[in-house]
Structure formats: C-alpha cells, structure tokens
C-alpha positions in Angstrom: -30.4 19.0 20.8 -31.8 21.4 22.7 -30.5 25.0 23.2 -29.1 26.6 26.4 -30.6 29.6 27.5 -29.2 32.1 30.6 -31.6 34.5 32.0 -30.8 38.8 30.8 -30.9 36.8 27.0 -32.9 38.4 24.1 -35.2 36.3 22.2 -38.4 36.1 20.0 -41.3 33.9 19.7 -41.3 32.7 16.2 -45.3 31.5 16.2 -46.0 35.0 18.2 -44.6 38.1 16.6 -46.7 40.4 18.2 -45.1 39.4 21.8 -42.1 41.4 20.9 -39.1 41.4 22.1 -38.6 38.8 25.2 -35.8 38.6 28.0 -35.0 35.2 29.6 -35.6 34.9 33.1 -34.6 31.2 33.7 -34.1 28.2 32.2 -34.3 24.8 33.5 -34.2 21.4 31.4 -36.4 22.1 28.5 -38.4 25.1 30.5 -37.4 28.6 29.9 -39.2 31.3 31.5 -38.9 34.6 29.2 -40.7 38.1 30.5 -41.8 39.7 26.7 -43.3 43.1 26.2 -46.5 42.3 25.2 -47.8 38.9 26.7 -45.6 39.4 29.9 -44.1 36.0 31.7 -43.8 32.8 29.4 -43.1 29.5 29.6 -41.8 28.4 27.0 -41.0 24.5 26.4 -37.9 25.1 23.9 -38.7 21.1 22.5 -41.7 22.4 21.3 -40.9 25.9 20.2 -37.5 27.1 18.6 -36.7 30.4 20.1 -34.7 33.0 18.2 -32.1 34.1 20.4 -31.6 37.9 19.7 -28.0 40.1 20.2 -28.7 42.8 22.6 -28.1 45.5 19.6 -30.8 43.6 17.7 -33.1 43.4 20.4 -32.9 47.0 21.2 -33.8 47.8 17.7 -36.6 46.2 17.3 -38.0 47.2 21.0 -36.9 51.1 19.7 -39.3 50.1 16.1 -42.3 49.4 18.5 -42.0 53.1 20.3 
C-alpha cells in the first residue's frame, strides 16, 4: 500500500541523506513532488522509494544540525 502524502509535509530520502531535509509540494497517485535543501525539486515515485515522513519538530532539528 502506498502512503499518502499532502504538500507543507517533512520527509527524508532514505537512499540520499545528503538531500536533507525535504518538504512535499504535491502528490498525485504514486508521484510526489518534494523541494529538499540540497538537490532542490524531486520526483519521487513513492512505489519505488519509501519516504520517511518527518514531524515538523524533527524536521527542524535536523535542518538547525546542518547550520
């Protein structure tokens, strides 16, 4: 089953660490279009890659770590 993402979410890329932190900018079907810090606007096909969806305390933390 595939996972429902709405855009202003908080996730990262498990295979790409070094993206940081990403927000979700859309989501349609299996596409999810998320804007990360370091590799700007993705498309991510989430049947293919399992995000990790992020709290917006945790995400903050970790975008704080990177400063």
């Amino acid at each position: 089953m595939l996972a429902q993402f709405s855009p202003g979410q908080y996730v990262r890329h498990p295979q790409e660490p070094n993206w940081g932190v990403g927000q979700v900018q859309s989501s349609v079907a299996d596409r999810v279009t998320v804007n990360f810090e370091h590799a700007g606007k993705q498309l991510i096909i989430v049947g293919l890659v399992e995000l990790i969806v992020l709290s917006e305390e945790e995400a903050h933390k970790e975008q704080n770590r990177g400063n």
